[in-house]
N, C-alpha and C positions, 0 to 999 in steps of 0.2 A: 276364341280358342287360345291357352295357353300354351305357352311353346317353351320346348329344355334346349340345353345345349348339350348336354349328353346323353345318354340312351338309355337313364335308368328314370323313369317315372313313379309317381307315389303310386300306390294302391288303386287311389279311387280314380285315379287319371288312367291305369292299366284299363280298368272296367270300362270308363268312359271309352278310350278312346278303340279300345279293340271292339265294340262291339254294339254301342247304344245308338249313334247317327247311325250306323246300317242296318240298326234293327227298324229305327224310325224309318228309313224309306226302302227297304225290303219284306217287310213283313206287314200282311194286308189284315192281319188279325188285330193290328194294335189302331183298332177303329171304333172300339164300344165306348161311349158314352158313359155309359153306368151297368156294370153286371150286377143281377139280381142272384143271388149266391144261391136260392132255391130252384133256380133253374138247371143248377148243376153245369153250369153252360164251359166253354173251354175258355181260356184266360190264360196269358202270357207269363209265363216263369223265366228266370235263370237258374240251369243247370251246369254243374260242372262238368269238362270235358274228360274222354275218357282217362285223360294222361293228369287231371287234377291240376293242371297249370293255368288253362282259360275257363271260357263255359259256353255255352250256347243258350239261346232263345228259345223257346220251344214251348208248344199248347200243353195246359195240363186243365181237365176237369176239378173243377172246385166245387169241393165235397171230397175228403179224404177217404180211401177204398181199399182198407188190409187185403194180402193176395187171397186169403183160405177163402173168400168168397165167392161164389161157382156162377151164379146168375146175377145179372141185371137187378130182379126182381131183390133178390135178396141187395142186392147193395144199394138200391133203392131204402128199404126199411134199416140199413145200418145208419146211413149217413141221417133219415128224419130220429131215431132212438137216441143217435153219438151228436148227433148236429157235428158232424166232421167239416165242417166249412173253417172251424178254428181250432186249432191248441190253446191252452191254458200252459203260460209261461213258465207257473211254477209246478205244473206236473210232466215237464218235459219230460222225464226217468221215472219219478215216484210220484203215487198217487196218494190223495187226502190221508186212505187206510195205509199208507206205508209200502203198498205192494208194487211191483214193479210196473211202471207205465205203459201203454200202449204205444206211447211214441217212443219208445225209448232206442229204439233201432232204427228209426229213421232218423232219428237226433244225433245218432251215431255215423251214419253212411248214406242219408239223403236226405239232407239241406238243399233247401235252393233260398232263391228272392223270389216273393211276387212285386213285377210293377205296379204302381199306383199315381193315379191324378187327382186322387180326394176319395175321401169317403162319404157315406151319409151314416146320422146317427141321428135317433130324436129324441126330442125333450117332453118328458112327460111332466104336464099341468092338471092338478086335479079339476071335476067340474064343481059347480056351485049351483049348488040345490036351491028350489025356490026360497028357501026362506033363510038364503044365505050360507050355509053350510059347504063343510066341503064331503064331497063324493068321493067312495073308492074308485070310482070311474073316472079315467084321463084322459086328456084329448092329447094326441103328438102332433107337435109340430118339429117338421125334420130340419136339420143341419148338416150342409155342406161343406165338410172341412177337408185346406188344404194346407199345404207349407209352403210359409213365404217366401218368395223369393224363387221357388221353386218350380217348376213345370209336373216334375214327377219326384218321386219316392219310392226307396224300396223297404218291404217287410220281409221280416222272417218266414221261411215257408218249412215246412216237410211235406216229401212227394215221394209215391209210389207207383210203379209200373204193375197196373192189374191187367189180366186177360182178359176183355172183353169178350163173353161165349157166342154173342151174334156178331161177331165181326170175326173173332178167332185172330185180333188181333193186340198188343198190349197199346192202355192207352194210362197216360200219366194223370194221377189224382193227384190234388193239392190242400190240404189244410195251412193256415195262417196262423202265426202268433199274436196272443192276445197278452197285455198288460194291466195291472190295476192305472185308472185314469189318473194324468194330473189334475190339477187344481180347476182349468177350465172346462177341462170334461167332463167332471165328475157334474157339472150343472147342464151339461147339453145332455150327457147318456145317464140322468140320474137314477132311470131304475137298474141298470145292471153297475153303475162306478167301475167300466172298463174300456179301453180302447185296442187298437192295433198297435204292437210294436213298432215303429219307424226308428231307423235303424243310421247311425253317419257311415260315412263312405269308408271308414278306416273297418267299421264294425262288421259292417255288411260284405267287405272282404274276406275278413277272418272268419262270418259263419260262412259264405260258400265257399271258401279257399284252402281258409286254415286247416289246422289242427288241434282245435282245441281240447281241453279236459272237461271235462264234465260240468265241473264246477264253473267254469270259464264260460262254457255252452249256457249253463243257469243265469248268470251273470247280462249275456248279449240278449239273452229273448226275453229278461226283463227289464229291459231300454223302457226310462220315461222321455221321451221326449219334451222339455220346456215347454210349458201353456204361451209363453211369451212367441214361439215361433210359431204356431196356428195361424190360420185365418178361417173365418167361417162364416157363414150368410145364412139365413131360411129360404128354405128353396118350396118349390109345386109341390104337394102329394103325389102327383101322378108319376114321381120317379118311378117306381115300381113298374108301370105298364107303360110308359114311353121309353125307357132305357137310357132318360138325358132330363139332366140338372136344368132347374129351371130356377131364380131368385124370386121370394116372392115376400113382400112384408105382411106381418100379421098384426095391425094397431091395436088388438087387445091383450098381447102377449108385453109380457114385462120384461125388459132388458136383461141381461145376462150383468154378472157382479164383477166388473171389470178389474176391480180391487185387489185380484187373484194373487198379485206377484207378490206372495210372500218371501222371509229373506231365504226361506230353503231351495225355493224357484227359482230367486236371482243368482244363487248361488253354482244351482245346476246352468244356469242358462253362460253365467261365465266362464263354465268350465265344458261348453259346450260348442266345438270351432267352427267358426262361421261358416267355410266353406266344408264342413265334413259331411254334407247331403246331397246324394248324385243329384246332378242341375247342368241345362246346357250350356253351354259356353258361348 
């Protein structure tokens, strides 16, 4: 633990210290191993408090759920249509056609963070056909990535408080911000070249805290995080139905191109502050 002699702390030491060790041993929800996002299942946010000063901890189903929707049933078929599990960075306000976003008011009045301890992404490899060829068919093998050095991480979120009609009670949705990949990712998640935002500790203030302009908001949801600060393993297929990361090596899969750090990467990564990624003390 770092310690001041006066009473003004940085930003990312406010978050840490008001609120992260007591969420770790007061909150029984920050136990899943691996959420599986089509489960819709509930998952751990930070929201801002009523007064905009601190924020609280709190469950939010993941899969994003606009209010006009009246049933289950139908927010069911929004979230498999929208894939509302993510936002796309660069349509936080405006969309491809120009028109006005569907996030654009959450982007406005409800940011949070999701916590995170790694994600999983996989690498798609074509197969080879018997007479040597390559197939449109791919086999995945997944990848377990986390940041160094780090216990957890937070991304950019937007969340909304929907009415749940069988409960008759509001329960908070969450979509995630997504970025185009850096350089290492783009060989782990090579059919979409995208990843999650992760965000340093100055950033992830200013989107729950601040006030920022629009343009400003564009700017922090398309955070590349440096390839240089990943780490990542192959892990078990069975992520999906056990809900926990397993290591496992694959001897016919060819290494990843470690060569990545080109000088745009070093250049991001030096201007990228050591300690600017919530991490325990």
């Amino acid at each position: 633990m770092c310690y001041y002699n006066g009473q003004k702390v940085t930003r990312a030491e406010f978050i840490r210290l008001k609120g992260i060790e007591k969420a770790i041993r007061n909150y029984n929800f920050l136990n899943v191993g691996l959420h599986n996002g089509f489960n819709y299942a509930p998952c751990a946010i930070l929201v801002p408090s009523e007064d905009g000063k601190s924020f609280e901890i709190v469950q939010a189903e993941w899969g994003y759920v606009p209010g006009y929707l009246k049933t289950r049933e139908e927010a069911l078929l929004f979230r498999r249509k929208y894939t509302t599990l993510n936002f796309k960075s660069e349509n936080l306000f405006v969309k491809e056609d120009g028109k006005r976003s569907m996030w654009a008011d959450a982007a406005k009045n409800r940011r949070c963070l999701v916590l995170s301890t790694g994600i999983v992404e996989s690498r798609h490899v074509p197969k080879i056909g018997k007479k040597g060829q390559l197939l449109k068919e791919t086999i995945k093998y997944p990848y377990f990535i986390t940041l160094k050095g780090h216990e957890y991480f937070f991304m950019p979120g937007l969340y909304n408080e929907w009415l749940d009609p069988e409960t008759s009670e509001f329960v908070n949705t969450v979509a995630i911000g997504i970025t185009e990949a850096n350089t290492l990712m783009r060989q782990v998640h090579n059919s979409k070249l995208r990843m999650p935002t992760i965000l340093t500790e100055d950033l992830a203030y200013e989107w729950l805290l601040g006030r920022p302009s629009e343009d400003r908001l564009n700017e922090i949801a398309r955070t590349q995080v440096p390839s240089r600060m990943l780490d990542l393993c192959t892990v078990d297929p069975d992520y999906r139905t056990s809900g926990e990361v397993r290591p496992r090596d694959y001897p016919e899969l060819l290494p990843l191109d470690m060569t990545y750090l080109d000088s745009a990467e070093e250049l991001l990564f030096d201007h990228w502050p050591a300690g600017e990624v919530f991490a325990y003390s």
